[in-house]
C-alpha positions in Angstrom: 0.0 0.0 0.0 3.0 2.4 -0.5 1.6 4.5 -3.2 3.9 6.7 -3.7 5.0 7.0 -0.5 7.6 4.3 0.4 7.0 4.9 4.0 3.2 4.2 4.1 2.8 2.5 7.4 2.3 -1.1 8.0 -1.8 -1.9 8.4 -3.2 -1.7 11.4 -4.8 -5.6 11.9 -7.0 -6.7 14.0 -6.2 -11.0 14.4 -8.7 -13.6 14.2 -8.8 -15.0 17.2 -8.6 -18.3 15.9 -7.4 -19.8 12.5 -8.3 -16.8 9.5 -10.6 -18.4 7.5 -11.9 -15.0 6.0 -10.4 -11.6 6.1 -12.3 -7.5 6.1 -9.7 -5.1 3.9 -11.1 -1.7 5.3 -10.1 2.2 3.8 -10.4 4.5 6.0 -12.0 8.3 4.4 -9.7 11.4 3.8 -7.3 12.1 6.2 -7.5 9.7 9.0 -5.6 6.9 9.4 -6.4 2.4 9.8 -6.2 2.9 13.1 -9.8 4.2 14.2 -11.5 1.9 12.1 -9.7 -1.2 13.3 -10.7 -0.4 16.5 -14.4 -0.3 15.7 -14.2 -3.1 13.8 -12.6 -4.9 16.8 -16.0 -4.5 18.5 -17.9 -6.4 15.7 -15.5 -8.8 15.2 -15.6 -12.7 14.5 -13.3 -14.8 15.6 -12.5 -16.6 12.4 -11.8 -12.8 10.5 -8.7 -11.1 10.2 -9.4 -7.4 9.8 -7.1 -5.2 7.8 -7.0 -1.4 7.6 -4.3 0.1 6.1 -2.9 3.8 5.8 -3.1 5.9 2.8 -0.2 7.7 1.8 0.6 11.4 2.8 -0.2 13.6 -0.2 -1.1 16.9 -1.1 -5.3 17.0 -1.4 -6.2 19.7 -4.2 -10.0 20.2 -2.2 -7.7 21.2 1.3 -5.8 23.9 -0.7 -3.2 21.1 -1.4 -2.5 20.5 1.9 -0.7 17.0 2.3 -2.6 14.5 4.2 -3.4 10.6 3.9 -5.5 10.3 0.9 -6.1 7.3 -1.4 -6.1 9.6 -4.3 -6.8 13.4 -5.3 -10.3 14.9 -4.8 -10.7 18.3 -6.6 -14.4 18.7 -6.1 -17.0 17.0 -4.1 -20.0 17.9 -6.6 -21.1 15.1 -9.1 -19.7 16.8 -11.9 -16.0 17.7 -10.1 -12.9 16.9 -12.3 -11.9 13.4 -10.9 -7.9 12.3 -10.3 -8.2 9.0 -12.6 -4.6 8.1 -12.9 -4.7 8.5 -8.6 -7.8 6.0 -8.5 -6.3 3.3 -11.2 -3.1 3.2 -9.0 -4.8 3.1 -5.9 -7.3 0.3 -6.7 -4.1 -1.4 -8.1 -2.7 -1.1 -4.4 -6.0 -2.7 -3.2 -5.8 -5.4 -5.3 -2.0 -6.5 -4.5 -3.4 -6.5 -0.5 -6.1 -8.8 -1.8 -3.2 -10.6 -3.4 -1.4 -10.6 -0.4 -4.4 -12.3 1.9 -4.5 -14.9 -0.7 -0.6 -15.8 -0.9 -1.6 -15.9 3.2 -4.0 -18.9 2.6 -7.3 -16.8 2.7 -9.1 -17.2 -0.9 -10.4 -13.8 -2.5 -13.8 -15.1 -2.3 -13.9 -15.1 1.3 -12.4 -11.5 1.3 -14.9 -8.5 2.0 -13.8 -5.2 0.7 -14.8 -2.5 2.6 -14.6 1.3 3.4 -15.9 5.2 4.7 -16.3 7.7 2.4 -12.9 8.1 -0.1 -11.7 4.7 1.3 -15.5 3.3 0.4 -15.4 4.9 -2.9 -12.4 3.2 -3.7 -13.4 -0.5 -2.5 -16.6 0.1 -4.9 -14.3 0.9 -7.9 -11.6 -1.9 -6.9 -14.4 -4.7 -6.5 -16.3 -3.9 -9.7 -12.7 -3.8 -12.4 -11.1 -6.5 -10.5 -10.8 -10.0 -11.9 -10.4 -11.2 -7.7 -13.7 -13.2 -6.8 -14.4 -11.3 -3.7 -17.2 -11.8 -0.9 -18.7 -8.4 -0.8 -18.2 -4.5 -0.2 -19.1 -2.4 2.7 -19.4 0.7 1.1 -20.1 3.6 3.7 -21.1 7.5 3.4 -19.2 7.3 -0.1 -20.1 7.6 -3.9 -18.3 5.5 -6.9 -15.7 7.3 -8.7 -15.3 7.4 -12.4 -18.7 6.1 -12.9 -18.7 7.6 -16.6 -16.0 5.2 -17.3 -18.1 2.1 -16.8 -20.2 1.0 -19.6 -24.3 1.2 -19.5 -25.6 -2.3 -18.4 -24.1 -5.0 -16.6 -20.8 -5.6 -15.8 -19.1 -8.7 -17.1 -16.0 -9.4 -14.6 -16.0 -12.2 -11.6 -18.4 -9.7 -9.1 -21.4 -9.2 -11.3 -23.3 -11.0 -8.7 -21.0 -9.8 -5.9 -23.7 -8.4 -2.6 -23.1 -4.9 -1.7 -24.3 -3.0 1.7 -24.4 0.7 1.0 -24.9 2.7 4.1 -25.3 6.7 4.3 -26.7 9.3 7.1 -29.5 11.3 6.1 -27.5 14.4 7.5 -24.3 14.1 5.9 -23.2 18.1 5.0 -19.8 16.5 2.9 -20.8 13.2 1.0 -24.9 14.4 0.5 -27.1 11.3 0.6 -28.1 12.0 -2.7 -24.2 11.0 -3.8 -25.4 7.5 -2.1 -28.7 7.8 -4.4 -27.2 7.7 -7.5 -24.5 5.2 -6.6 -27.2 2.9 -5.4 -28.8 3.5 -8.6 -26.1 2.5 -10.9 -24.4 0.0 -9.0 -28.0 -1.9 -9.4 -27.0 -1.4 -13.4 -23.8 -2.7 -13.3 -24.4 -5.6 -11.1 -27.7 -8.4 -9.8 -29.9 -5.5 -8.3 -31.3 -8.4 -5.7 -27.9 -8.5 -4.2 -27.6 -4.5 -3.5 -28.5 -3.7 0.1 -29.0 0.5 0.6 -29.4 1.8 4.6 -29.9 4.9 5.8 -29.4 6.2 9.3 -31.8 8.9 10.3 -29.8 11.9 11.8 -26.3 11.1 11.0 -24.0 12.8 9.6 -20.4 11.9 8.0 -19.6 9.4 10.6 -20.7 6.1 11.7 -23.3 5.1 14.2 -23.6 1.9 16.4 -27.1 1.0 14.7 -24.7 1.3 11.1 -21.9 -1.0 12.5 -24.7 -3.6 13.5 -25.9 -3.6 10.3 -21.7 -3.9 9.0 -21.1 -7.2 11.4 -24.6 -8.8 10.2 -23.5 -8.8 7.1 -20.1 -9.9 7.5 -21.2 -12.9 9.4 -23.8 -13.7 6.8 -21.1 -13.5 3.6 -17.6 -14.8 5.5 -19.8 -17.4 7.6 -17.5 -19.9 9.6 -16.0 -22.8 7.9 -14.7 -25.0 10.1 
């Protein structure tokens, strides 16, 4: 997950606490860190799941007056028609995929691999899952939109997750990502992929964060895609 920053921080990981039959790749959004998110994941947690959530690297973020900060890739604008950084997302879903890579060289199959994320980082699992040729389980995709969404074609997609199950979750409240951002993703992700298996939440009153009824919601539907094997 270097990017181009060869000093990107190891992931933060939360262990299984038995053998790691499935694993949870999180993003974190625009300038935080893994480290918040592994820790709220800890309190949903399975045993037979490894969670990983690793650290963008430090950039400059042309939206903060180029101010350098972890970010998966550039964000000009944050209106529906913004100029979008598509060289920054192509190499960053590229670094997603060699983590998913790396959880399968570690014995854990890319189908029993949930990608997941809030707000940049979900926007970023969304595009990874649907131009990957990995098999995954699923996406979490949290107070975030899908970026480049002109690039896709109209209709269905034809790669390995054309049936892959989706939870979308978004506050009603949120002044940054609007719900309406949520909306349309919801919208065209039931396009580009079985519409039956696209799950969209709202949370009444929240705003760009998470809420405990939100992470209920996350662990119910981890348990239901990475079930226990042994």
């Amino acid at each position: 997950m270097c990017g181009n920053n060869m000093s990107a921080p190891l992931p933060a990981i939360v262990p299984a606490a038995r053998k790691a039959t499935a694993a949870v790749i999180f993003l974190h959004g625009l300038g935080d860190t893994g480290h918040g998110w592994s820790e709220a994941l800890a309190g949903i947690k399975s045993p037979h799941v490894k969670y990983i959530c690793p650290h963008a690297p430090v950039m400059p973020v042309s939206l903060n007056m180029n101010m350098a900060m972890p970010s998966w890739f550039d964000i000009i604008g944050l209106s529906p028609d913004s100029q979008e950084d598509e060289v920054g997302i192509k190499k960053a879903a590229e670094n997603v995929k060699a983590l998913i890579d790396q959880e399968v060289k570690n014995g854990i199959p890319s189908n029993r691999i949930i990608l997941g994320g809030f707000s940049q980082g979900g926007a970023l699992s969304l595009y990874t899952a649907l131009t990957t040729q990995q098999k995954l389980a699923g996406v979490v995709a949290l107070s975030c939109w899908l970026p480049l969404r002109a690039s896709f074609p109209q209709g269905p997609i034809s790669g390995v997750n054309k049936e892959i199950a989706v939870l979308q979750c978004h506050g009603d409240c949120d002044p940054l990502v609007p719900l309406m951002f949520g909306s349309l993703t919801v919208e065209k992700l039931k396009t580009m992929i079985n519409p039956a298996n696209v799950t969209f939440r709202t949370y009444s009153g929240m705003m760009h964060s998470s809420c405990i009824e939100e992470m209920m919601d996350v662990k119910q539907f981890i348990d239901k895609h990475l079930p226990a094997v042994d």
